[in-house]
C-alpha positions in Angstrom: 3.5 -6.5 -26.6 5.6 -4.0 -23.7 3.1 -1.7 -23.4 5.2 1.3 -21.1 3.4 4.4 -19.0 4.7 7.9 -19.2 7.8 7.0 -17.4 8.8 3.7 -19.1 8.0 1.1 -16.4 6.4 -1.9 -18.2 2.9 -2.5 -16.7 2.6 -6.0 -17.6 6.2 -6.1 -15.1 4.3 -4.1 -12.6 1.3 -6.1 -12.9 3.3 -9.6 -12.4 5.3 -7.8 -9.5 1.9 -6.7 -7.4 0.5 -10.0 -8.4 3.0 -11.9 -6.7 3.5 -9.6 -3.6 0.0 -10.5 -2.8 0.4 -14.0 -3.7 3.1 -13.7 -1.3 0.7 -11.9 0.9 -1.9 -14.5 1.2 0.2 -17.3 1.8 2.1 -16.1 4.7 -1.7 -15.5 6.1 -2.5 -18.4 6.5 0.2 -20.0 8.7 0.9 -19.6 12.3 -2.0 -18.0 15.1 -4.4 -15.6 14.3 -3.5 -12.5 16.3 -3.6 -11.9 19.7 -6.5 -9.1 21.3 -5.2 -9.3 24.9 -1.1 -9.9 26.1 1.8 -7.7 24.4 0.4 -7.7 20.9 -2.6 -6.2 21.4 -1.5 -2.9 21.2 -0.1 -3.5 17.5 -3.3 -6.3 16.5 -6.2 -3.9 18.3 -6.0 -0.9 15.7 -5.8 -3.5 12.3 -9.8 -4.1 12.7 -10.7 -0.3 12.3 -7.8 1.1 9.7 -10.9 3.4 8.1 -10.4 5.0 11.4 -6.9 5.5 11.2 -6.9 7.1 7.6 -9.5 10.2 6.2 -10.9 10.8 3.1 -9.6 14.1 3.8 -5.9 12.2 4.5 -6.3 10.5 1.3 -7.6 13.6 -0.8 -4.4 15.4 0.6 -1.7 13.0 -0.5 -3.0 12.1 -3.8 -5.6 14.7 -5.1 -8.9 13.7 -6.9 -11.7 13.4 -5.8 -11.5 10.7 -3.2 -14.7 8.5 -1.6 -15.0 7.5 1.7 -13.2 4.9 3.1 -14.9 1.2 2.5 -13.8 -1.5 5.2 -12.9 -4.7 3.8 -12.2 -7.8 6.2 -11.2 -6.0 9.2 -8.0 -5.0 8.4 -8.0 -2.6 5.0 -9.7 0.1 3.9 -10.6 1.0 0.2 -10.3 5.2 -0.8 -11.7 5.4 -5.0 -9.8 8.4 -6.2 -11.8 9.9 -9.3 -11.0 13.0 -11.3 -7.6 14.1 -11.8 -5.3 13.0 -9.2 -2.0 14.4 -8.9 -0.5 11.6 -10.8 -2.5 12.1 -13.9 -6.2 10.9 -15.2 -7.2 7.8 -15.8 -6.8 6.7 -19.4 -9.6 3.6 -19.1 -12.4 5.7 -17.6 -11.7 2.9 -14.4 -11.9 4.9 -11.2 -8.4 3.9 -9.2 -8.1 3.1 -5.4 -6.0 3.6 -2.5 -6.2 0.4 -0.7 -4.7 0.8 3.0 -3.9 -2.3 5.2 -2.5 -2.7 8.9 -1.5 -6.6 8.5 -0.6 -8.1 12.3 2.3 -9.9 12.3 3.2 -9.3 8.2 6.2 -7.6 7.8 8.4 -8.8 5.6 11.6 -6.9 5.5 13.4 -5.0 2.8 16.1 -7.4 2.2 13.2 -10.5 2.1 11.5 -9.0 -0.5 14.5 -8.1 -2.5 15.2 -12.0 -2.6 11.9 -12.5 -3.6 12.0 -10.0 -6.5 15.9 -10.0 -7.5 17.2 -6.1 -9.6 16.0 -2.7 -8.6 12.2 -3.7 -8.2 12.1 -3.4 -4.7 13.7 0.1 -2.9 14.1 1.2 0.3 12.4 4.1 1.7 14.6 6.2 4.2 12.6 8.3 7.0 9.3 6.0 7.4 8.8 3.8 10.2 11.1 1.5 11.5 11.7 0.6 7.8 9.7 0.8 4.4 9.8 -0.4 1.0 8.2 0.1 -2.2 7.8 -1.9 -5.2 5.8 -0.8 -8.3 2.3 0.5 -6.7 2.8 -0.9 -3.7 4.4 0.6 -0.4 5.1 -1.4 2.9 6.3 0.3 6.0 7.2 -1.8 9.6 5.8 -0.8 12.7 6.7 -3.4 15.1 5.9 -7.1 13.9 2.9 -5.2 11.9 3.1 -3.7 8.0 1.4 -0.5 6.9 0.9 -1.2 3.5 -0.9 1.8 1.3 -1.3 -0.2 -2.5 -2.4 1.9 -5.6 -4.5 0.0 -7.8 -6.1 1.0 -11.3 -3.6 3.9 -11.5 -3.4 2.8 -15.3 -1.5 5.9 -17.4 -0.7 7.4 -14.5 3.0 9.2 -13.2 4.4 6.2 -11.0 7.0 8.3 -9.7 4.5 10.4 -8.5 2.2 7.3 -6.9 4.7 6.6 -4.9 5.4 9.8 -3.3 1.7 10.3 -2.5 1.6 7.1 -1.1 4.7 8.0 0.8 2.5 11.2 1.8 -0.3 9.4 3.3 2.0 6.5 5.4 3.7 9.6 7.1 0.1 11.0 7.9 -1.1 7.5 9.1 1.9 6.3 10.6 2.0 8.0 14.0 -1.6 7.3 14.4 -0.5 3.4 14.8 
């Protein structure tokens, strides 16, 4: 059964998509050096262990509405935002309360053109005017800042305007972004 949101974007498609991203994700963090903390990369490494201090509640609240939680730290390198109420995107239909999850990955980019390879059609789109470059595909949005990724992922957003995901998460990686 294609069960569709508001817009028409399959969710099963969008669910396969973000799967495999993080799929992708994990496997490429496993290979090569952990990051550096001292030399030329620390600059870009030294801010992915506090990210909760990078991004606000208030930051979050801003770009997506709700009523947004603190930030949660997970493994040094993301922070977790639960956005209940109604969000500018809509309400949640399964009584699930979404997140924002936001993650400074060292060493993680993978370009626009990469990831189009990886997931052939329109499912991957540039984003013009953030960072040195940025993409997003379904809930997820990844933006370059040196060798690192900024990547703000919606997840739980079930029923909810994914147009309108998208530009909030846009919002919030414009907010965040200079604070790299």
């Amino acid at each position: 059964m294609d069960r569709r949101n508001r817009d028409g974007t399959s969710l099963v498609r969008v669910a396969v998509a973000l799967v495999c991203l993080l799929l992708v994700a994990a496997a490429c963090s496993g290979q090569g050096n952990p990051p550096s903390t001292s030399g030329p990369d620390a600059a870009s490494s030294g801010k992915a262990g506090d990210v909760c201090s990078l991004v606000t509640k208030a930051d979050v609240a801003a770009a997506y509405g709700g009523d947004v939680s603190s930030g949660t730290p997970a493994d040094g390198t993301t922070c977790h935002f639960k956005v209940a109420g109604t969000a500018k995107a809509g309400k949640s239909l399964s009584g699930d309360v979404p997140e924002v999850i936001v993650s400074l990955r060292p060493g993680m980019y993978n370009s626009t053109a990469d990831q189009q390879k990886l997931f052939p059609g329109d499912q991957v789109k540039p984003v013009a005017g953030l960072g040195e470059e940025a993409w997003s595909m379904g809930l997820d949005l990844d933006v370059k800042h040196g060798a690192d990724s900024l990547s703000v992922v919606n997840v739980g957003f079930t029923g909810y305007n994914s147009a309108e995901l998208t530009a909030d998460a846009i919002a919030l990686a414009k907010v965040v972004y200079p604070r790299l």
